[in-house]
C-alpha positions as CSV (number, residue, x, y, z in Angstrom):
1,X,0.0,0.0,0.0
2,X,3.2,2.3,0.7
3,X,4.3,1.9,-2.4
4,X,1.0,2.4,-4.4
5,X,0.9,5.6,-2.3
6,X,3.8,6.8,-2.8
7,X,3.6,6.7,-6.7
8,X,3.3,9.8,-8.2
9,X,0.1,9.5,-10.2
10,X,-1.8,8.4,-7.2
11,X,-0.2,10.9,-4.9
12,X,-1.1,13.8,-7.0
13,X,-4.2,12.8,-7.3
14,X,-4.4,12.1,-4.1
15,X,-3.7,15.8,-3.3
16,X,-6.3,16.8,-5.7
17,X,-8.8,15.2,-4.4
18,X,-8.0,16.5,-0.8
19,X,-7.6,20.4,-2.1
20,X,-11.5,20.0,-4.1
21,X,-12.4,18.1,-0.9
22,X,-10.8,21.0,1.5
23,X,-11.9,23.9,-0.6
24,X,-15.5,22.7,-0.4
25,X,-15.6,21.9,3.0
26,X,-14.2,25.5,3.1
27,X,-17.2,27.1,1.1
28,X,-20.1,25.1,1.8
29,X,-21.1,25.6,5.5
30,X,-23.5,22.7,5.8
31,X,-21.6,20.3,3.9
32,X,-18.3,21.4,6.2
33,X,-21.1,19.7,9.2
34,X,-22.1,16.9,7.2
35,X,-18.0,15.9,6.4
36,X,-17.1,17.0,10.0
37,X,-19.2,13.9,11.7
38,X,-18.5,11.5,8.7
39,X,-14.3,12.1,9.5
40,X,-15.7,11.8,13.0
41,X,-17.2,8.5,12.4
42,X,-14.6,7.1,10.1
43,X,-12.0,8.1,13.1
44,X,-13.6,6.1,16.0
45,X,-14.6,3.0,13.1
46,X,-10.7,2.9,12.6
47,X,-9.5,3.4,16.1
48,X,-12.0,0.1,17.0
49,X,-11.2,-1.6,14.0
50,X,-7.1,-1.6,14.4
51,X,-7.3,-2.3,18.0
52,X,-9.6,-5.2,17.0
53,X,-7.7,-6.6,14.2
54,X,-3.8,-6.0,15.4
55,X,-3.4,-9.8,17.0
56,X,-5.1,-10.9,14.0
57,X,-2.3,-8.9,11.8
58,X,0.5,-10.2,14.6
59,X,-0.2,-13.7,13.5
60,X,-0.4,-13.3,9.9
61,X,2.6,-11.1,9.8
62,X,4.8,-13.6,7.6
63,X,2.1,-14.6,5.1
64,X,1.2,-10.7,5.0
65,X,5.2,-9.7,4.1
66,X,5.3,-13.0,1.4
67,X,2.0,-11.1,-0.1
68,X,3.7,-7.7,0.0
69,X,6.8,-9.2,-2.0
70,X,5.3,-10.4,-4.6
71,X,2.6,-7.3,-4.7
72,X,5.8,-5.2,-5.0
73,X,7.4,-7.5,-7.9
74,X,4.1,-6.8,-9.5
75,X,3.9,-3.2,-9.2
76,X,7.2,-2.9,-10.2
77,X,6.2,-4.9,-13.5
78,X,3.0,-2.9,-13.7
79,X,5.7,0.4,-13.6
80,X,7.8,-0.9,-16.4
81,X,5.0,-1.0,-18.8
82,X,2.7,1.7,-17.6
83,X,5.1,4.8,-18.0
84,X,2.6,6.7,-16.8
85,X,2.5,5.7,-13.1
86,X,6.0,8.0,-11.7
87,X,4.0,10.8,-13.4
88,X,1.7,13.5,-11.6
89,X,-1.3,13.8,-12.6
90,X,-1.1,17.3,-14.1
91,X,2.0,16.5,-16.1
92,X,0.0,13.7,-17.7
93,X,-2.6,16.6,-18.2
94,X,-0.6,19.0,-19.7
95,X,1.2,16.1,-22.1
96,X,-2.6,15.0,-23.3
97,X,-3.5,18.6,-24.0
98,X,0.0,19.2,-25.7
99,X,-0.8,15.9,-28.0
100,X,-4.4,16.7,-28.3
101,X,-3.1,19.8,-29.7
102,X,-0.6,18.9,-32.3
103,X,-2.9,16.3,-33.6
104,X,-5.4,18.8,-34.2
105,X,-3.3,21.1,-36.2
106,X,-2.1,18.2,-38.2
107,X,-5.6,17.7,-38.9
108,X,-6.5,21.4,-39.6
109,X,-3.1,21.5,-41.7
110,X,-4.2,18.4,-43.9
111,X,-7.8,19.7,-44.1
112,X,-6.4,23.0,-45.5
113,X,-4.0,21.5,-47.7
């Protein structure tokens, strides 16, 4: 999970989705209420939740690191033919725009032509 996180594309859109989700907890008075006691909630769920299921994890712990090896052999395989993943998300904006672009001035080019 570390290493999904720490990806570029999914931290920057990570970060997105916490600035839109920020910024309209910042405008929206009512919603701010509504998102305050659903953080709330989610909090204590997780608090009872890992204090529930820690001896659980304690026992698993060497088939959870086998899973986590081989997870991480596979995202690095996923890496090698998805260039896209060590990218943030608004490079790989600003790249499709930029293509988006040039392909339509070819077009317009061969249209005028």
């Amino acid at each position: 999970v570390k290493e999904v996180a720490s990806l570029s594309l999914v931290s920057s859109a990570c970060d997105v989705v916490s600035a839109v989700y920020a910024s309209t907890k910042e405008s929206h008075p009512y919603l701010r209420s509504v998102c305050d006691a659903a953080e709330k909630g989610v909090q204590s769920v997780t608090e009872a939740t890992a204090s529930c299921v820690q001896p659980v994890l304690a026992t698993l712990e060497p088939h959870v690191a086998a899973v986590s090896e081989y997870a991480s052999k596979g995202l690095d395989k996923l890496g090698e033919k998805l260039p896209l993943l060590p990218k943030p998300v608004e490079q790989i904006l600003s790249d499709t725009k930029e293509l988006v672009s040039s392909r339509v001035a070819e077009v317009k080019e061969a249209v005028s032509s």
